[in-house]
C-alpha positions as CSV (number, residue, x, y, z in Angstrom):
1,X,0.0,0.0,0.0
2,X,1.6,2.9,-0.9
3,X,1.1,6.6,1.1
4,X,-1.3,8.9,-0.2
5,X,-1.0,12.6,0.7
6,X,-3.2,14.0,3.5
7,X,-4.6,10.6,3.8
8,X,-2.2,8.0,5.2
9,X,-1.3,9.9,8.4
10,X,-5.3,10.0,9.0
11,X,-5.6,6.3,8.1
12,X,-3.0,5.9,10.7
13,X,-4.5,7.9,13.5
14,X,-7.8,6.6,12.9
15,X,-5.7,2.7,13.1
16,X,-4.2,4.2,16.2
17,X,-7.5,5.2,17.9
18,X,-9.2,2.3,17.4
19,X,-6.8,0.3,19.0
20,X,-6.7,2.5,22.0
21,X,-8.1,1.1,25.3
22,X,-9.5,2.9,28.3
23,X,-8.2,2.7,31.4
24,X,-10.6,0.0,33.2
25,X,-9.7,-2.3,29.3
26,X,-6.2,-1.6,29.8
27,X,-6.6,-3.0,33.4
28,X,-8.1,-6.1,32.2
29,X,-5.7,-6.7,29.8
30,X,-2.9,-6.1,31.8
31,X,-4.0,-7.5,35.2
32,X,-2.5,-10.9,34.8
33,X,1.1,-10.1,32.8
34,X,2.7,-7.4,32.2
35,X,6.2,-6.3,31.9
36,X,9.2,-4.4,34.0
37,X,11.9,-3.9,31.6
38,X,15.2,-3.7,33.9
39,X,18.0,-2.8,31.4
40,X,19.0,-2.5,27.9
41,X,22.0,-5.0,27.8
42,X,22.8,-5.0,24.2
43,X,26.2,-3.0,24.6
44,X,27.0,-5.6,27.6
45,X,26.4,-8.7,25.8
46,X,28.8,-7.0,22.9
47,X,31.5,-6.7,25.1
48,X,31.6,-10.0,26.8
49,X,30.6,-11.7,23.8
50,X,34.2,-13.0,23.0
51,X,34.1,-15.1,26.3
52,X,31.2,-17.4,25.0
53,X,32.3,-18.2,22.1
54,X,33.2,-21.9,22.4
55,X,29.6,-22.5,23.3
56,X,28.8,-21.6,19.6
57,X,31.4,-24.3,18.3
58,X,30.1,-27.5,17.2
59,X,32.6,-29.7,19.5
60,X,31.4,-28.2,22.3
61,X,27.9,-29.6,22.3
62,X,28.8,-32.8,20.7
63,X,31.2,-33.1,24.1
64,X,27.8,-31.7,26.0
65,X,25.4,-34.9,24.0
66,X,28.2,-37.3,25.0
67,X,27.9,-36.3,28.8
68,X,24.6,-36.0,28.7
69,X,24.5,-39.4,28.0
70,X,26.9,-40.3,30.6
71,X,24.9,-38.7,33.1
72,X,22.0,-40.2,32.3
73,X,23.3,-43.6,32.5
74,X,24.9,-43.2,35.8
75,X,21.4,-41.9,37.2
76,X,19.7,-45.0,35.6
77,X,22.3,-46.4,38.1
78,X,21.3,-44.6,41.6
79,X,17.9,-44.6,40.4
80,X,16.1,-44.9,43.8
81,X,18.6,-42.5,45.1
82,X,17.7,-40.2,42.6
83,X,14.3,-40.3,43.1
84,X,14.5,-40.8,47.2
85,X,16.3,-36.8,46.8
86,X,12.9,-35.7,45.7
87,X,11.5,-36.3,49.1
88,X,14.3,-34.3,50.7
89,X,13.6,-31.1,49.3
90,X,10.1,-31.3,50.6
91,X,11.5,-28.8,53.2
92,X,11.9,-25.5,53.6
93,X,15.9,-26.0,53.1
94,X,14.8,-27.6,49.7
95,X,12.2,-25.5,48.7
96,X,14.8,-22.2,49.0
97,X,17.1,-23.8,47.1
98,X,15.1,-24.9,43.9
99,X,13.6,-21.4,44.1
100,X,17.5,-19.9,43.7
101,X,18.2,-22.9,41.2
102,X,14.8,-21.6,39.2
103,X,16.3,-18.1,39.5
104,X,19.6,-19.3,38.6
105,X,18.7,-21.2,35.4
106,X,15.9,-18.9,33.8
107,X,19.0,-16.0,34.1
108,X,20.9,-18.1,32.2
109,X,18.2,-18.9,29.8
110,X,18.0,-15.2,29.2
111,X,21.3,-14.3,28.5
112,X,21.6,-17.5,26.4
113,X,18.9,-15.6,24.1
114,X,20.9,-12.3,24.6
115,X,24.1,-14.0,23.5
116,X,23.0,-15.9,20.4
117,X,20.9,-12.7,19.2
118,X,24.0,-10.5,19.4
119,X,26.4,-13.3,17.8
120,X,23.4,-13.4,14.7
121,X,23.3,-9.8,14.4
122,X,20.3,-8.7,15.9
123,X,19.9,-6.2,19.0
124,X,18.8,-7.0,22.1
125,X,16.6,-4.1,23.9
126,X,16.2,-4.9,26.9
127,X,15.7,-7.3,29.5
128,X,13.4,-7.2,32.4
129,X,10.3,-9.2,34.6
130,X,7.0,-10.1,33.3
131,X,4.7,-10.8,36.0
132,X,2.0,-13.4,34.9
133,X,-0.5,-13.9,37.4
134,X,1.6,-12.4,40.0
135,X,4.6,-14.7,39.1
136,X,7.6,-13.0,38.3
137,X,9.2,-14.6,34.8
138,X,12.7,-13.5,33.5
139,X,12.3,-12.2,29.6
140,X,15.0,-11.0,26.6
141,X,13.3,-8.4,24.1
142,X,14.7,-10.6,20.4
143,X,12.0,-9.1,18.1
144,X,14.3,-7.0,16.0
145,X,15.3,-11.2,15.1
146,X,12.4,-10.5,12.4
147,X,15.2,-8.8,10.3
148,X,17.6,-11.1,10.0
149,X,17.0,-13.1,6.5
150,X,17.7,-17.0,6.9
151,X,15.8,-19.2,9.0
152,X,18.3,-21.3,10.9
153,X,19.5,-17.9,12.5
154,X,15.7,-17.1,14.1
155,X,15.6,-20.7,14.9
156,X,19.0,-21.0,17.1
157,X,17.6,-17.5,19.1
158,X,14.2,-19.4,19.8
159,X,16.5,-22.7,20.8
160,X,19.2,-20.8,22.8
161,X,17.3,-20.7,26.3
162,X,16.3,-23.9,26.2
163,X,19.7,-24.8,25.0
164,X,21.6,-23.4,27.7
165,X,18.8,-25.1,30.1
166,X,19.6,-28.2,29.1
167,X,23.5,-27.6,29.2
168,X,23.0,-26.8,33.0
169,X,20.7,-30.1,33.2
170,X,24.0,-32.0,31.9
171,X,26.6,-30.8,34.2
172,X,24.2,-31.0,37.2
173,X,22.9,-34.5,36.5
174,X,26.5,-35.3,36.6
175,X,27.5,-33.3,39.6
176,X,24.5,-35.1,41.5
177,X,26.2,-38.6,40.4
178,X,29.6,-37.8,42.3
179,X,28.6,-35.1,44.9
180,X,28.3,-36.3,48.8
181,X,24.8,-36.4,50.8
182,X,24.4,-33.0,51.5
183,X,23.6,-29.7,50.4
184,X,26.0,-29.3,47.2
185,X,23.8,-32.3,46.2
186,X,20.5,-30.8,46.6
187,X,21.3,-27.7,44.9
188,X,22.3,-30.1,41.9
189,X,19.1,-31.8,41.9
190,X,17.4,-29.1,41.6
191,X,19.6,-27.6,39.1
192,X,18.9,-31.2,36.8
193,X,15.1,-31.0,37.6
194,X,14.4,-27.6,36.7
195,X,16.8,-27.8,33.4
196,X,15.4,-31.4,32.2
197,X,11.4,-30.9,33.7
198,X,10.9,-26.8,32.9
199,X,12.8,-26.9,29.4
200,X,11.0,-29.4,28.0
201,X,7.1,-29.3,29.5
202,X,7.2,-25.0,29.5
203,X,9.5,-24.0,27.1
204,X,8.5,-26.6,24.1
205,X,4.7,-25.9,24.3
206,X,3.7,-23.9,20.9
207,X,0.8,-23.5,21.5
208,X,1.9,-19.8,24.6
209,X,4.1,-16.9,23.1
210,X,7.2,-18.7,24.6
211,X,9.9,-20.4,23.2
212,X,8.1,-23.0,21.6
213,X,6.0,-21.0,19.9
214,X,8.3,-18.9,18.0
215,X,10.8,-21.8,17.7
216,X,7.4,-23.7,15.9
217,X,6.6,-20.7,13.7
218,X,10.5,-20.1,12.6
219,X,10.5,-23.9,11.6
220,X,7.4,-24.2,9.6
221,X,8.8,-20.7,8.3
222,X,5.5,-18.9,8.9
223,X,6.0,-15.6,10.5
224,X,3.1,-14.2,12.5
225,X,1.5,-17.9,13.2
226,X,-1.0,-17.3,15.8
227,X,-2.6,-14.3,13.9
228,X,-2.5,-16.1,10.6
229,X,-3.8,-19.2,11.9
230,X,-6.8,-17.4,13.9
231,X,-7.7,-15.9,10.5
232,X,-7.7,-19.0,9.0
233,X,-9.4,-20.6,11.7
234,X,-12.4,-18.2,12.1
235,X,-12.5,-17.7,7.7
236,X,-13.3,-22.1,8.2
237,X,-15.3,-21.9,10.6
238,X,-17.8,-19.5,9.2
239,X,-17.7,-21.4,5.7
240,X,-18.4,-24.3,7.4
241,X,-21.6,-23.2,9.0
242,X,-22.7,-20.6,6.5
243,X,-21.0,-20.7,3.5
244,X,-20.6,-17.2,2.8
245,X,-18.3,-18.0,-0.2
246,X,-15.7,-15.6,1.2
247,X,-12.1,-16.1,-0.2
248,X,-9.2,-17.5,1.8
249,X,-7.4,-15.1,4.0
250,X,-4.2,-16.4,2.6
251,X,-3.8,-18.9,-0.2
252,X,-2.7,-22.0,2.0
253,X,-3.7,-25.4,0.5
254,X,-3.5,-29.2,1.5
255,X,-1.6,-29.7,4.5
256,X,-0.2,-25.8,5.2
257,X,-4.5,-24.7,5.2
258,X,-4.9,-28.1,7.7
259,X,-2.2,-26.8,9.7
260,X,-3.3,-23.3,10.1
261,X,-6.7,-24.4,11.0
262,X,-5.6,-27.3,13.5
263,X,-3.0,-24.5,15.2
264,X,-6.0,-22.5,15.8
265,X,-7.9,-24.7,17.0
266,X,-5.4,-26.7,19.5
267,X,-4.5,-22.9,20.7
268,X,-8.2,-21.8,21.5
269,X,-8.8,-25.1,23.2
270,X,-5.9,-24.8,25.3
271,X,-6.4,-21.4,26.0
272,X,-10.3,-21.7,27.1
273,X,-8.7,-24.5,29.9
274,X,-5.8,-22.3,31.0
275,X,-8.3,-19.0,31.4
276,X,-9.8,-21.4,33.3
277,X,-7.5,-22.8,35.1
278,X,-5.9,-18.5,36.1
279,X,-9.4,-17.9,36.9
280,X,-10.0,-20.5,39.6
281,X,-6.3,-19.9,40.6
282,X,-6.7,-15.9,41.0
283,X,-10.3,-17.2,42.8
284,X,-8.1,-18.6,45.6
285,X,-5.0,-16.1,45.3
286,X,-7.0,-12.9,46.5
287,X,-9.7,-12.4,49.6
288,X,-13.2,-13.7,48.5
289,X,-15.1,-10.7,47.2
290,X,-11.9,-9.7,44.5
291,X,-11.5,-13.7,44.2
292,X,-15.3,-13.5,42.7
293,X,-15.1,-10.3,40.8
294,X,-11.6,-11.3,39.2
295,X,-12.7,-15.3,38.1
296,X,-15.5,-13.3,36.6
297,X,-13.7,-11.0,34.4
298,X,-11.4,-13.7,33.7
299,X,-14.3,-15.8,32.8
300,X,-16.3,-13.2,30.8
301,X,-13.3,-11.0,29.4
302,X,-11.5,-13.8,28.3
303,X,-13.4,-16.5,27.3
304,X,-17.1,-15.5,26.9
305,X,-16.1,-12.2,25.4
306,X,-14.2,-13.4,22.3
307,X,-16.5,-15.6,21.8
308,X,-19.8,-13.3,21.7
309,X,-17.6,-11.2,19.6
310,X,-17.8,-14.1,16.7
311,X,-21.8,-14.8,17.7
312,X,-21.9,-11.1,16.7
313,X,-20.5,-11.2,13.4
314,X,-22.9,-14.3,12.6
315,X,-26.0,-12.5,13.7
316,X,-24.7,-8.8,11.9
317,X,-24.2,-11.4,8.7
318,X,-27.6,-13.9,8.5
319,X,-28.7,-12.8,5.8
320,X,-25.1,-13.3,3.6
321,X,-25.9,-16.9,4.3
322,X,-27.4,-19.5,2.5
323,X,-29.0,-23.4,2.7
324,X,-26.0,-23.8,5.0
325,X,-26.8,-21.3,7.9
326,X,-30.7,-22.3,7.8
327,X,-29.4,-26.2,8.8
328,X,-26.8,-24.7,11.0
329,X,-29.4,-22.9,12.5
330,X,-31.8,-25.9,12.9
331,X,-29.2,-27.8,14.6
332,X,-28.3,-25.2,17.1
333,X,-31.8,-24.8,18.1
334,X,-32.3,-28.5,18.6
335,X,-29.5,-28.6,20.7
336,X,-30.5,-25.9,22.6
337,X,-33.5,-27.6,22.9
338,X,-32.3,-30.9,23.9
339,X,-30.9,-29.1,26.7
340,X,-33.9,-28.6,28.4
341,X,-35.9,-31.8,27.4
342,X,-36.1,-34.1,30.3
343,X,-34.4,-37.5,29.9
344,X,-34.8,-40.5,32.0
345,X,-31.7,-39.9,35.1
346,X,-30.3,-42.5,36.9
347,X,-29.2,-41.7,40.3
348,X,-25.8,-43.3,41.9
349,X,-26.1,-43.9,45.5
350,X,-22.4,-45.5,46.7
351,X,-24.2,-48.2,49.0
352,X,-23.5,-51.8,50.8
353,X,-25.2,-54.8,50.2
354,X,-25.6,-56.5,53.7
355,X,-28.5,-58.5,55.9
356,X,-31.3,-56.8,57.1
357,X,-31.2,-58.6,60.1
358,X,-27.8,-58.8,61.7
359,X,-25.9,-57.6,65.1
360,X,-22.4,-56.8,65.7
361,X,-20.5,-58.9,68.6
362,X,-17.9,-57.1,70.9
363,X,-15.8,-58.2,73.7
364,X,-17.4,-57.2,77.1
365,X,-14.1,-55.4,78.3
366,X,-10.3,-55.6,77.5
367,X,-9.3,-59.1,77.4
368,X,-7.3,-62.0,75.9
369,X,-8.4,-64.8,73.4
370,X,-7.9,-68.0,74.2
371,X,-9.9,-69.7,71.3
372,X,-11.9,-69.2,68.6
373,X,-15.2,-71.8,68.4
374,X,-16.6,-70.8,64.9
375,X,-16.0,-69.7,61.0
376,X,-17.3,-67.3,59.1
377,X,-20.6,-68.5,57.3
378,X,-21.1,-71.2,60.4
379,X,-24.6,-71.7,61.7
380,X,-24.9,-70.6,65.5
381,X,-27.4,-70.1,68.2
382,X,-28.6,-67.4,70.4
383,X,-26.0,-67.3,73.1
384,X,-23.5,-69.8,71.3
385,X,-20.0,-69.1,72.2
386,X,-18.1,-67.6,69.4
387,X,-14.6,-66.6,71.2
388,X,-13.6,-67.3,74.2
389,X,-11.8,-64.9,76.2
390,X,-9.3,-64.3,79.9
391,X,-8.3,-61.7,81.6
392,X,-5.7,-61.8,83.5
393,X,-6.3,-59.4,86.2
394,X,-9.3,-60.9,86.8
395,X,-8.0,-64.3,88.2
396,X,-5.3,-62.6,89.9
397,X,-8.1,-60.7,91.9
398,X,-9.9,-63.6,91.8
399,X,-6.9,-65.3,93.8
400,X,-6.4,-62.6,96.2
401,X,-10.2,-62.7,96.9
402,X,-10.4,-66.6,97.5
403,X,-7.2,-66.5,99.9
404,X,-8.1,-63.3,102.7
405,X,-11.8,-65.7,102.4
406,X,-9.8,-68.8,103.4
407,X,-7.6,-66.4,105.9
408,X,-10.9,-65.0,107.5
409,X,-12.5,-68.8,107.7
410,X,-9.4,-69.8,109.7
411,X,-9.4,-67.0,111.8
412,X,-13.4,-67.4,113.0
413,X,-12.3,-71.0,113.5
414,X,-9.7,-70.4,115.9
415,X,-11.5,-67.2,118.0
416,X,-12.1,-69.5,121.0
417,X,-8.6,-70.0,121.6
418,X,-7.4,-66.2,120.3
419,X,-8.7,-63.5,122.7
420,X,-7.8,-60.9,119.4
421,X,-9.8,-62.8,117.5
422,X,-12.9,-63.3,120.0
423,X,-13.1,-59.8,120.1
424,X,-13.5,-59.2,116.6
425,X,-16.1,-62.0,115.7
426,X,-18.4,-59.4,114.1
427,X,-15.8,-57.7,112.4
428,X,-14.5,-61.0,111.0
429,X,-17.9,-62.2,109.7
430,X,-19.0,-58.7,107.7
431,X,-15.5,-59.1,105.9
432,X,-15.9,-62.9,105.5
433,X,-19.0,-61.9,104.0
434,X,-17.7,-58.7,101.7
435,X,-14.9,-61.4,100.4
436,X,-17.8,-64.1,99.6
437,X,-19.8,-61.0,97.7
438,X,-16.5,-59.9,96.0
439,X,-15.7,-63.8,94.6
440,X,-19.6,-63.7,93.7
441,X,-18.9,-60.8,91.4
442,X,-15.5,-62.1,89.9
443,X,-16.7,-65.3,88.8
444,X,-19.8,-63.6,87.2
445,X,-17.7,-61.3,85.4
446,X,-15.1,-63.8,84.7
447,X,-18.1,-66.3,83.2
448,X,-18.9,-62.7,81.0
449,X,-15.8,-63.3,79.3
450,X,-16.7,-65.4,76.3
451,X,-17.9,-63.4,73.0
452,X,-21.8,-65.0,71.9
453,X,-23.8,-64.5,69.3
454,X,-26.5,-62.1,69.8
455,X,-29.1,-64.3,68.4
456,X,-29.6,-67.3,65.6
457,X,-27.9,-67.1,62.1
458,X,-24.8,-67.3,60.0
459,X,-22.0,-65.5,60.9
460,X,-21.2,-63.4,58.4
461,X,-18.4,-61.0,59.3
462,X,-15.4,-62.8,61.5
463,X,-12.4,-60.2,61.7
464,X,-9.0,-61.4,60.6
465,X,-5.9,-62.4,62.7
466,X,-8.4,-63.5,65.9
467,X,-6.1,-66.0,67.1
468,X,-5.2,-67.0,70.7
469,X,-2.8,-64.5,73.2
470,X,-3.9,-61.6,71.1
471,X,-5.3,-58.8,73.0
472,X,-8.6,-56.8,71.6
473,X,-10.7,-54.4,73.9
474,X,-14.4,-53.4,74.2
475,X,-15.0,-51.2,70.7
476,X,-13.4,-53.8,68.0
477,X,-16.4,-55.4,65.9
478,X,-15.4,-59.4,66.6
479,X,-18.0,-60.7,64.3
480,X,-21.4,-60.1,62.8
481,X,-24.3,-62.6,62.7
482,X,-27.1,-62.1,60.4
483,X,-30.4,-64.0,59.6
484,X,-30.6,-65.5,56.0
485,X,-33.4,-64.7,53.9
486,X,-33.7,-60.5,53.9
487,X,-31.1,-58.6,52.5
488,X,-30.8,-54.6,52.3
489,X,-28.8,-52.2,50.2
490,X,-27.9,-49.0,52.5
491,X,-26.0,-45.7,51.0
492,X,-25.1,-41.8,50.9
493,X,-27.0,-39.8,48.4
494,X,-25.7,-36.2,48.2
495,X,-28.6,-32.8,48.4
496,X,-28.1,-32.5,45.2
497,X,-29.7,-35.8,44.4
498,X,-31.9,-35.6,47.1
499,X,-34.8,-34.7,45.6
500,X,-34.9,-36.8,42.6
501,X,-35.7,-40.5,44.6
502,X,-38.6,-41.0,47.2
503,X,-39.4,-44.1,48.7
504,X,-41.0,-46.2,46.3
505,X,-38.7,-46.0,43.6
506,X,-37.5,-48.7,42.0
507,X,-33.5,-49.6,41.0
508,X,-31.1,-52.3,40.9
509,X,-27.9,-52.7,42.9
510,X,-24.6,-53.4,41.3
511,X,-21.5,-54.5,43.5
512,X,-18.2,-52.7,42.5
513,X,-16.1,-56.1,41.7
514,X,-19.4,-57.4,39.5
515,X,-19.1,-60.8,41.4
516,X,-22.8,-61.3,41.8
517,X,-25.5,-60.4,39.5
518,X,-27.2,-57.1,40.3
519,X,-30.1,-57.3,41.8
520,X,-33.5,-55.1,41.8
521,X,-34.0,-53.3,45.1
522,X,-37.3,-50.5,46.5
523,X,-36.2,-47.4,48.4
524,X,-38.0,-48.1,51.5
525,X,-36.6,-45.0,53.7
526,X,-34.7,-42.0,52.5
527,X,-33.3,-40.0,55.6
528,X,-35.1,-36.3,56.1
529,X,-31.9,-35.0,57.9
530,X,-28.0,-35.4,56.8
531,X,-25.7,-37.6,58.3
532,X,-22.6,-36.1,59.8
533,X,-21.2,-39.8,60.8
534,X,-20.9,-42.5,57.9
535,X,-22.1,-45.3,59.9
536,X,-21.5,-47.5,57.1
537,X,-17.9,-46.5,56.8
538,X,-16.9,-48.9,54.5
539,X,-18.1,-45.9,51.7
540,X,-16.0,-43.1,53.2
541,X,-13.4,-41.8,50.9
542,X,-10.6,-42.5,53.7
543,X,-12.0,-46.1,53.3
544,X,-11.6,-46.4,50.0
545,X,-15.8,-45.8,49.1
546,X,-16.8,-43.0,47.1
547,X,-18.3,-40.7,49.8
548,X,-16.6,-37.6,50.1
549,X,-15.0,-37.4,54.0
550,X,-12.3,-37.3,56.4
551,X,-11.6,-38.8,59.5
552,X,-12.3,-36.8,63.1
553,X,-12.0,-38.2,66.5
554,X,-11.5,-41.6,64.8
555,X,-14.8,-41.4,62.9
556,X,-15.5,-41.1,58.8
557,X,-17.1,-37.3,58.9
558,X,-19.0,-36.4,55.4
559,X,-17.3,-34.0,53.6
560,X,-20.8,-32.6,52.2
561,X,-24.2,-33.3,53.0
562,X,-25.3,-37.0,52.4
563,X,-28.6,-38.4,53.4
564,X,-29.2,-41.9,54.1
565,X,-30.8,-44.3,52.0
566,X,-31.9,-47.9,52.4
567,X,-33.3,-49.9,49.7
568,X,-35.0,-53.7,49.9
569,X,-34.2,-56.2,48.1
570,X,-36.8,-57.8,45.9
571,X,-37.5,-61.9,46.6
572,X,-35.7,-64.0,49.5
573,X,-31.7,-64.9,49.2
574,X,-31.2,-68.2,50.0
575,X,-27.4,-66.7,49.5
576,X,-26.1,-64.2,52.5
577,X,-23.4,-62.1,51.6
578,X,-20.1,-63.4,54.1
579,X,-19.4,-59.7,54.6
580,X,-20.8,-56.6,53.2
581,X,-20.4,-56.1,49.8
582,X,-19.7,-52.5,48.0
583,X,-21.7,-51.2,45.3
584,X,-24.6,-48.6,44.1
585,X,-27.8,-48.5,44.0
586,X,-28.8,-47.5,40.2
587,X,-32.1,-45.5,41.3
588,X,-34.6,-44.4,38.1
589,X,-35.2,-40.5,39.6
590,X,-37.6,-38.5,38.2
591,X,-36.9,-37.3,34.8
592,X,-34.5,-34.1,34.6
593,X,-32.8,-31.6,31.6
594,X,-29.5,-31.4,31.4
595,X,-29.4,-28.0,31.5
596,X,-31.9,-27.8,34.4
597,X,-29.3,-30.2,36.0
598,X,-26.0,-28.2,35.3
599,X,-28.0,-24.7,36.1
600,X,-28.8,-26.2,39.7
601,X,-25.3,-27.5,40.0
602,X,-23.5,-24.1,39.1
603,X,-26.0,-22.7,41.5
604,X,-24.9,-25.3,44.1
605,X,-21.1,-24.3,44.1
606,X,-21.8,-20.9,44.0
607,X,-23.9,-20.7,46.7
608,X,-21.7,-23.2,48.9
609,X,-18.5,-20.8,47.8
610,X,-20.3,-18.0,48.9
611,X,-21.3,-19.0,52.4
612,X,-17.4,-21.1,53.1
């Protein structure tokens, strides 16, 4: 385009104004990253040039591959050890020293950038901090690296940082492999970890204005990717849809056109998960009301905003449209409208399959076993003997009683001839008859000492390792014995679930391992209040079950509000569960939308976010 008196400076101010921003868009722009430039180091890096020059020599990093190698092989070797270092800088020793090792290598990152611009030819302006999301991040102004006319001379600027980040990786992978226990070893470990980890999982990812990116863009030797590719993207995207007939923004064919379009398309979706991602993460960083107002500018500036944008330039264009946009249309309307048509919903209840008859046995106070009389799934009687049990203390009091009752017999026997005695007849008799009471009591407790079952059935539940000399005391569940013939499904439904099942409704109940065939089951009870104990604790998360909790005074506590549920299972079993068996109930609730059900669940976090 070529300037046109009294014209292009207006087309230029006109360019200018519209990309102007007012102060509160500026803010929201800027918020999350923006830069502190810190010096202009391009006469600097001139000067001491002439001392890195044998880093530009290809011996030197053939030398660097070699050790590299080395390294790695002799880690391979101390591999445990390696990893058993992680563990140690878990501290506030090891977290100090990554932090200077992070500082450390992202400097040299920088001035491996600054370096390999200057030794190309291009300026370096200046280097400084960007702050993203609060987090300070080391960066080298290259862009005059546009100028320079081959290829392989923007590529080896991109690769420089990473380069040098690797180099430090090498030499302190091998100083980890002959260094002592101590801190000069730590410091190498991190100095390996953050070269090897941060290079390759931050620095190669094309997809953020980073290394990667640029490196990407100077390989497939298209300058300005992300723009181009967006155009190319959105241009696809409307034909597809639409149809508008409008010609390419570039002329890219066969795989460069696929690339474009995938490029755009892989950034915007990792982009919509990492606004995401800042906005839950700037949610927590600040105090709650800012937290709110913050995730929801992140939310709606950066991810709603662009896209209404697009919505707008379809709705400003319906009528440039053709057959095309009146079946795009159709579709979006049914799937609008699918979202509020209500499908069948199967509520998940996390629940245990168990008798409905049954009763724990305990030991009646701390005591020894001395034998075990049954097995699990043995038929027993009311009262049977399951374990029997001693207690030491017991028969030692036991003794004691039984010998000052023999001493006071002996005593009253010989009072004729003992004047002492004689005189304390009465005395001797009421203790002769405390020591007779005391045995009394011994001996009933001592007969107390036997575990029995609470009443006829199988028992189902025997805990493992009850053998004899073992010690157990009066709150360990010894054994459960349950009637054959009724079985039960009980679980934790959560509020949100609440009010889709009533008692009535019908399911089936399917165990986790799939070992017996599922079985259909009536809700006979749903709880009207929630349960801040998981009686059945074999659901609790700590447990392994799939009910949020966490354990307090030694007891499963619900994370969230669950409600008791208790299903009956349809027919008689002639086959009783040995113990209680995991599962869900599969519950047919009352049919729901989906976007009824997502609506109520967004309210649901918010509201509980708002009131924690």
């Amino acid at each position: 385009m070529h300037p046109v008196p009294e014209q292009t400076f207006a087309r230029v101010m006109r360019l200018r104004l519209a990309m102007k921003r007012s102060p509160s868009e500026w803010l929201l722009h800027n918020y999350l990253f923006f830069k502190v430039p810190l010096a202009r180091p391009d006469a600097f890096l001139r000067r001491t040039s002439p001392y890195v020059d044998a880093l530009f020599h290809p011996g030197f990093w053939a030398g660097v591959a070699l050790l590299g190698l080395l390294g790695l092989y002799l880690v391979s070797r101390q591999w445990e050890a390696f990893l058993a270092t992680f563990a140690d800088m878990l501290s506030v020793e090891g977290i100090v020293s990554f932090g200077l090792s992070l500082a450390l290598v992202k400097t040299l990152h920088e001035l491996g950038h600054g370096y390999t611009a200057v030794r190309m030819g291009s300026r370096v302006t200046t280097m400084g901090v960007a702050f993203v999301v609060m987090t300070p991040i080391l960066y080298t102004d290259t862009t005059d690296a546009w100028r320079l006319p081959k290829r392989r001379q923007r590529v080896m600027i991109d690769a420089a940082g990473m380069v040098v980040e690797l180099l430090v990786a090498v030499l302190a992978t091998l100083a980890w492999v002959f260094l002592p226990d101590g801190g000069m070893r730590h410091a190498a470990f991190a100095l390996a970890t953050t070269g090897w980890v941060l290079s390759l999982a931050v620095n190669l990812n094309p997809l953020m204005r980073f290394d990667g990116y640029y490196l990407f863009s100077d390989l497939l030797g298209i300058p300005n990717l992300q723009e181009r590719s967006f155009a190319m993207g959105r241009w696809w995207l409307r034909e597809l849809l639409f149809g508008y007939g409008e010609p390419q923004p570039e002329p890219a064919q066969g795989q460069r056109k696929a690339l474009l379009v995938g490029f755009a398309y892989a950034t915007w979706i990792y982009r919509f998960f990492l606004f995401l991602g800042i906005a839950l993460l700037v949610y927590h960083y600040f105090f709650k009301l800012l937290g709110i107002f913050l995730f929801m500018v992140e939310v709606g500036w950066f991810i709603a905003m662009p896209v209404w944008r697009e919505v707008k330039v379809w709705f400003k264009r319906r009528h440039d449209s053709g057959s095309r946009g009146v079946i795009t249309a159709l579709v979006v309307l049914g799937l609008i409208g699918a979202l509020f048509v209500p499908f069948p919903y199967i509520v998940r209840i996390p629940a245990v399959l168990t008798a409905t008859q049954q009763a724990p046995a305990f030991a009646p106070r701390p005591a020894r076993i001395e034998a075990v009389r049954v097995q699990q799934g043995q038929e027993v009687k009311a009262g049977q003997v399951l374990i029997e049990l001693s207690a030491p203390e017991i028969e030692q009091q036991l003794k004691g009683a039984r010998e000052r009752h023999q001493l006071i017999q002996d005593r009253l026997g010989r009072r004729s001839a003992d004047g002492r005695d004689l005189s304390e007849s009465l005395v001797l008799a009421r203790e002769l008859h405390l020591e007779a009471d005391r045995i009394n009591g011994l001996e009933r407790e001592r007969s107390r000492l036997a575990v029995r079952a609470p009443m006829d059935g199988i028992v189902a539940e025997l805990t493992s390792e009850l053998s004899p000399g073992r010690w157990i005391d009066e709150k360990t569940r010894l054994a459960v014995v349950a009637k054959p013939g009724a079985l039960e499904a009980r679980g934790y439904v959560d509020a949100e679930d609440l009010r889709r099942i009533e008692e009535g409704d019908k399911g089936r109940f399917v165990d986790d391992l799939h070992l017996q065939d599922s079985r259909d089951i009536d809700v006979v009870r749903v709880s009207a209040a929630a349960a801040d104990q998981l009686d059945n604790w074999v659901l609790a998360s700590t447990f392994g079950g799939a009910v949020p909790a966490r354990m307090q005074g030694g007891k499963a506590q619900a994370e969230h509000a669950a409600f008791e549920v208790s299903a009956a299972i349809d027919g008689v079993s002639e086959v009783l569960p040995l113990t209680e068996i995991r599962g869900e109930m599969q519950i047919r609730g009352r049919p729901q939308s989906f976007g009824l059900r997502m609506l109520r669940r967004v309210t649901h976090v918010l509201v509980r976010e708002a009131g924690a």
